[in-house]
N, C-alpha and C positions, 0 to 999 in steps of 0.2 A: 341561250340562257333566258330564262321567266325572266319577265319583270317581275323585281321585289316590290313590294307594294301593300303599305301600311296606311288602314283603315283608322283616322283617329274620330273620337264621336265623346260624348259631352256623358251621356248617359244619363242626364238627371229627369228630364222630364219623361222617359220611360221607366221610371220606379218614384217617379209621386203622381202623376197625369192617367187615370184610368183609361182615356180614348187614348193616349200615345201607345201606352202597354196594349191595345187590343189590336191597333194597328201596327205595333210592330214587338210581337212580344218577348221576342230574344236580343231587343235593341238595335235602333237604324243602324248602327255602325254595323250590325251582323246582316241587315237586309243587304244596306251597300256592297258588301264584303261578298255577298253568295253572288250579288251579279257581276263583278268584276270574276270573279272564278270560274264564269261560265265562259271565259276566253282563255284555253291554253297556253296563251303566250304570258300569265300572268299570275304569280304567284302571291296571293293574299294570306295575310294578318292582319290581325284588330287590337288597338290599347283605347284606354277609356283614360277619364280626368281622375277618375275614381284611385288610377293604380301610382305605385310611388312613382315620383317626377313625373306624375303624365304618362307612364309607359315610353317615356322620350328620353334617351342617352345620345348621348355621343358616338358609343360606340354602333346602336339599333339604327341612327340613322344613317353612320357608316357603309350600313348592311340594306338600304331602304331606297332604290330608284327611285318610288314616286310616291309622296306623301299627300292622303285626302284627308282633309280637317272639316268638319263638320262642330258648329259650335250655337250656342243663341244666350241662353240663361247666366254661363257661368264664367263669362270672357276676363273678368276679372281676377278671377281662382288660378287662372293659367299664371304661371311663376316665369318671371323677366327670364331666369338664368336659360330657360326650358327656352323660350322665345330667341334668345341669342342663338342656344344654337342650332334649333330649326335654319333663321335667317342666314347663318353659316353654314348649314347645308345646301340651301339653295343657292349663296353665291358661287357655291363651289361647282354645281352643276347636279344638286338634286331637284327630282320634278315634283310642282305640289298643285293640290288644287282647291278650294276651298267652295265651298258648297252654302247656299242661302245663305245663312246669318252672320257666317263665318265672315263678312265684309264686313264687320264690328270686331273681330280678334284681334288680337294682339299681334298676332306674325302677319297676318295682310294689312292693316294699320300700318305695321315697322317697313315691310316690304313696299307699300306703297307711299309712304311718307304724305299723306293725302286725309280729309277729316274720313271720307268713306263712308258720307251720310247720304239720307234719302228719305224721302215719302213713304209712307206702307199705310194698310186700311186691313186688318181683318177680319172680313166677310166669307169668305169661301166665293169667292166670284171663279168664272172661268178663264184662263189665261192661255195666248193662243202664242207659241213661239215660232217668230218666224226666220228659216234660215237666212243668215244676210252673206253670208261668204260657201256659195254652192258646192265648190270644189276643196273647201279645206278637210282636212283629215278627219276632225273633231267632227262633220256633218256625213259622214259616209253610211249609207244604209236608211238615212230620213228621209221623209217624204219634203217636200216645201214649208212646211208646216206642220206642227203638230199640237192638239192641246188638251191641255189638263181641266177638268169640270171643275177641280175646288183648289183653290190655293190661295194666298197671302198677297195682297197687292205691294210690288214696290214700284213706284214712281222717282221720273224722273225732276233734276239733276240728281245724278250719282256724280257724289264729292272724291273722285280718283281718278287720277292719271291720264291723260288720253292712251287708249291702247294701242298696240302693234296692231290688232284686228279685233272686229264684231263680228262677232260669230252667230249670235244670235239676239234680235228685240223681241219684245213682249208686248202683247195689246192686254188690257186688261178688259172687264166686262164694264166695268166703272168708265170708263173711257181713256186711264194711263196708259202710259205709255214705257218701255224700261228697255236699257240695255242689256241683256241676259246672258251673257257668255262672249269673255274679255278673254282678249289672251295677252300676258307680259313677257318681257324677258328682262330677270335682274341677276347680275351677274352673267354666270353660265347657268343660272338656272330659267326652264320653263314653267308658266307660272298660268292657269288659268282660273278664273269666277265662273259658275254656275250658279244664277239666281232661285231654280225652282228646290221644295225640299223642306216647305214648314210642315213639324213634326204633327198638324192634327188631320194631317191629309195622306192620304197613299201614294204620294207622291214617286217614292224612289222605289214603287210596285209597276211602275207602267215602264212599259218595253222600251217607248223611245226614250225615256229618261236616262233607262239601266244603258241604250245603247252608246247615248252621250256620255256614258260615266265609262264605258268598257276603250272607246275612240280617244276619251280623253287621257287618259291614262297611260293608251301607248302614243298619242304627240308627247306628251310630257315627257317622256324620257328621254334621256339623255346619256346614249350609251360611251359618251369618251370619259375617258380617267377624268376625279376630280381634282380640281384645284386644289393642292395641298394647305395654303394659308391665301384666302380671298380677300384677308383683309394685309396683306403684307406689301409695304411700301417701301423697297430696298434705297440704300444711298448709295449711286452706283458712283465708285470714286473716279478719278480725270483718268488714270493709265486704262480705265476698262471702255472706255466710251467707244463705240462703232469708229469713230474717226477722232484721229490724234489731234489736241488739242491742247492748250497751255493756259493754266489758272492767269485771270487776269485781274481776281479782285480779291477782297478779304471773306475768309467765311466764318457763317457760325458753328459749322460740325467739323470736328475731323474724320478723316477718309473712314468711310464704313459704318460712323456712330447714327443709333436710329435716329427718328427725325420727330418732332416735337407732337404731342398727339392731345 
């Protein structure tokens, strides 16, 4: 079975930004969306901020293995309720992945409980990514190296989490330096950062970008059943314990009752 796989994208600065619209004129989320569909194993769709709740239900992301969020201008616009339950998707074992700015949103913010701040210069400088984990899934088909002529400098410290792995740093032409491709695990969900992808560059036109966006997408997934309720903390009573056991002090629940939140 495809990977289901939902393109989410901001869409503002490609209908007010005249270089956004020339370089991507049916909107980045539809560029991202057409290179992920160049790999059979992966069935794509696209929602904007533009559509109600986001294009983000309960029931869509029910139906969604791996969610790509693309964000810069409008991180405030996105609605808590919609961010719940993104993050409820992913505890339960959906795969997401968030792309350049998106490490200011609201759901890798919540996700990573971290400021998620950094350095940036907008020059159009060249930026040269270099792999730092040869043999992970996410780097298959890249050369050692690869780089982009014009892109958005971000520098280091990046304000988040130590990851499970670095997948890729970044040298910039300025002389920065940047961690570019993080991978997490929260919950049961897979969860990775892609630094490159500001919208007045051709960024997510060049092959080995598209190739990290096609690699990324099937790591991320997560083909076992999801976790019904991620956030459910049973009060497991004395007769049900692994090994028998006998109340030896006063409590403040009775057997079963939920537990204070």
């Amino acid at each position: 079975m495809a990977i289901r796989t939902l393109v989410w994208g901001e869409n503002v600065h490609e209908n007010k930004n005249e270089i956004v619209r020339s370089i991507y004129p049916n909107g980045m989320h539809a560029c991202i969306a057409d290179a992920l569909a160049s790999d059979p194993n992966i069935s794509v769709s696209t929602t904007t901020l533009q559509e109600p709740d986001h294009g983000i239900t309960a029931e869509r992301l029910a139906n969604t293995d791996v969610l790509v969020w693309w964000g810069h201008v409008a991180h405030r616009e996105v609605k808590d309720e919609v961010v719940e339950l993104i993050c409820n998707a992913v505890w339960s074992g959906m795969g997401i992945i968030f792309l350049h700015s998106a490490h200011f949103s609201k759901p890798f913010k919540r996700l990573m409980g971290a400021p998620c701040n950094l350095t940036w210069r907008e020059a159009g400088e060249r930026e040269r990514l270099w792999v730092t984990s040869r043999n992970h899934p996410i780097t298959k088909g890249l050369p050692d190296y690869f780089e982009l002529e014009h892109e958005e400098m971000y520098g280091e410290p990046f304000g988040v989490p130590e990851p499970l792995e670095t997948v890729f740093v970044s040298w910039f032409q300025g002389g920065e330096v940047f961690r570019s491709g993080l991978t997490y695990k929260r919950g049961a969900g897979n969860v990775f950062y892609f630094r490159p992808g500001h919208e007045t560059y051709p960024t997510y036109h060049d092959k080995n970008v598209q190739t990290v966006l096609v690699n990324a997408v099937n790591w991320a997934h997560n083909p076992l059943a999801r976790i019904a309720d991620p956030n459910d903390a049973p009060n497991v009573p004395t007769p049900k314990a692994p090994e028998k056991i006998v109340e030896r002090g006063p409590s403040l629940h009775k057997p079963g009752e939920a537990g204070y939140r």
